[in-house]
C-alpha positions as CSV (number, residue, x, y, z in Angstrom):
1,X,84.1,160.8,-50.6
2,X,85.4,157.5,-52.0
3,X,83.7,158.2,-55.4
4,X,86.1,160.6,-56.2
5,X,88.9,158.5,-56.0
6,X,87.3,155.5,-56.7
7,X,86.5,156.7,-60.2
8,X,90.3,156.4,-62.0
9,X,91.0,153.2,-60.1
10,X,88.1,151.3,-60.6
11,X,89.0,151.5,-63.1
12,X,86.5,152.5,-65.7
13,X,89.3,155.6,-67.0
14,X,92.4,152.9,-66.4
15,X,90.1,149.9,-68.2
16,X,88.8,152.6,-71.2
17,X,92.6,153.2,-72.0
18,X,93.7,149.5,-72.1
19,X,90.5,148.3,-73.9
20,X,91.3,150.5,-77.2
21,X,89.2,148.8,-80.3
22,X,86.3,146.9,-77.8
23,X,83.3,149.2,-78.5
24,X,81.1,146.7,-76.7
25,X,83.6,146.5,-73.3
26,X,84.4,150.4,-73.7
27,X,80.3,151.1,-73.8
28,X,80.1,148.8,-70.6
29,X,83.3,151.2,-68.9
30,X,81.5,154.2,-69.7
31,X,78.4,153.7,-68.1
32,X,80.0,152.1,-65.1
33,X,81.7,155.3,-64.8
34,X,79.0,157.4,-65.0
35,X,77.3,155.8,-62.3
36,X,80.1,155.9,-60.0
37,X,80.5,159.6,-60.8
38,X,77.1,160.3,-60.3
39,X,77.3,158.2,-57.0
40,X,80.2,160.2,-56.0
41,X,78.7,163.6,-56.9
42,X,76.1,163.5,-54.7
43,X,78.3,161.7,-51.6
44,X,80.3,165.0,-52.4
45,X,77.4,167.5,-52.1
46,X,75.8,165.8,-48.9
47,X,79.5,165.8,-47.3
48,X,79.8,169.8,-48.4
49,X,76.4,170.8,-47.0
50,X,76.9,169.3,-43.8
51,X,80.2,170.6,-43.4
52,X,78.9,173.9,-43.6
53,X,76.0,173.5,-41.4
54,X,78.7,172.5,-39.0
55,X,80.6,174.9,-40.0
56,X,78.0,177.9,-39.5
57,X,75.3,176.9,-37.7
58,X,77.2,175.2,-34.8
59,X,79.8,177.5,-34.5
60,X,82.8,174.8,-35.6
61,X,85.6,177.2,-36.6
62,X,89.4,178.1,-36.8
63,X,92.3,177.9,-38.5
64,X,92.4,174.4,-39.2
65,X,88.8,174.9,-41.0
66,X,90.0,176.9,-43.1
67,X,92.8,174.8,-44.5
68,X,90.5,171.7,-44.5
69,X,88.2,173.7,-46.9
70,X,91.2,174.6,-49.3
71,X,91.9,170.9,-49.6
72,X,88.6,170.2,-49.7
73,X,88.7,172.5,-53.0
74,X,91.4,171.0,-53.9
75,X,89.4,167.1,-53.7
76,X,86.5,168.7,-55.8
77,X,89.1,170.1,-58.9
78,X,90.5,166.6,-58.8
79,X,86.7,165.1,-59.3
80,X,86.1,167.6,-61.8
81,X,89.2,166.6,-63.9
82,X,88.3,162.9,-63.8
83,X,84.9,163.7,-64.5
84,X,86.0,165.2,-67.9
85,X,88.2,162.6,-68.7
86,X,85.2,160.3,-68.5
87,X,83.2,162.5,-70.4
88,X,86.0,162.7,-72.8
89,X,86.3,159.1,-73.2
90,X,82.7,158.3,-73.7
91,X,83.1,161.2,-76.7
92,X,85.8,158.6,-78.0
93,X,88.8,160.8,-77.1
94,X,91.9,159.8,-76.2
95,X,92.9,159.4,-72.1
96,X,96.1,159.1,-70.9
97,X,98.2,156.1,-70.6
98,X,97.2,153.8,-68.1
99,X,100.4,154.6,-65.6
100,X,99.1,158.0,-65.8
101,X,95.6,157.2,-64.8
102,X,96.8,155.1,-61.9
103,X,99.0,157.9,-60.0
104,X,96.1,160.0,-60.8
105,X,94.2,157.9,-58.6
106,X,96.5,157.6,-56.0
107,X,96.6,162.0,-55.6
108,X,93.4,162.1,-53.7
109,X,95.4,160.1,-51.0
110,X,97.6,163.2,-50.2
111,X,94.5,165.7,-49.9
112,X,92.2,163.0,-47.3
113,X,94.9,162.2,-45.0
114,X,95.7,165.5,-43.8
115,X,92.3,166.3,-44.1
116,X,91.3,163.7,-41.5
117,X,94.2,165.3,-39.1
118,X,92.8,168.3,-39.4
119,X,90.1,167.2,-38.1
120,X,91.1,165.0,-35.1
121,X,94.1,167.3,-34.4
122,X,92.7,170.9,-34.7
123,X,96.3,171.7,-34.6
124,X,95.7,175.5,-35.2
């Protein structure tokens, strides 16, 4: 699940922004991003299918699922935004400034932690 958030800080995204007019740095960026999302993808779908083989074959339910699973939809629209931005910026286009990119990276932060107390907790 660290892919996901690892992608704008590690700055591939952050790095493309501040590396305007280096084609040869900028190639570099892009591929190192596409691995890392690629990495992250799959970490993604082998976390989502074993949450629902929890989820329906051993019978792991409740309230607190289901809130886990809505920010768990909210993690995957936040991978799929930064994946586009990557895609966008190996096209050449334009991200946003640097200070964007880095709170960007920081939002996954305030989906995983209550995430994880869901978990533990269970609280309803």
């Amino acid at each position: 699940m660290d892919g996901d958030r690892f992608l704008p800080a590690a700055h591939p995204p952050i790095n493309l922004a501040e590396t305007r007019g280096q084609p040869e740095v900028q190639a570099r960026l892009v591929l190192m991003g596409r691995r890392l999302y690629g990495f992250g993808h799959n970490m993604f779908g082998i976390a989502v299918i074993l949450g629902g083989v929890l989820w329906l074959y051993f019978g792991i339910s409740g309230g607190w699922m289901h809130a886990k699973l809505g920010l768990v939809a909210a993690l995957l629209a936040y991978f799929i935004v930064a994946g586009r931005w990557l895609k966008k910026a190996a096209a050449g286009g334009e991200l946003p400034s640097p200070t964007t990119l880095r709170w960007f990276n920081e939002l996954p932060l305030l989906f995983l932690i209550p995430v994880i107390w869901l978990v533990l907790a269970k609280p309803f």
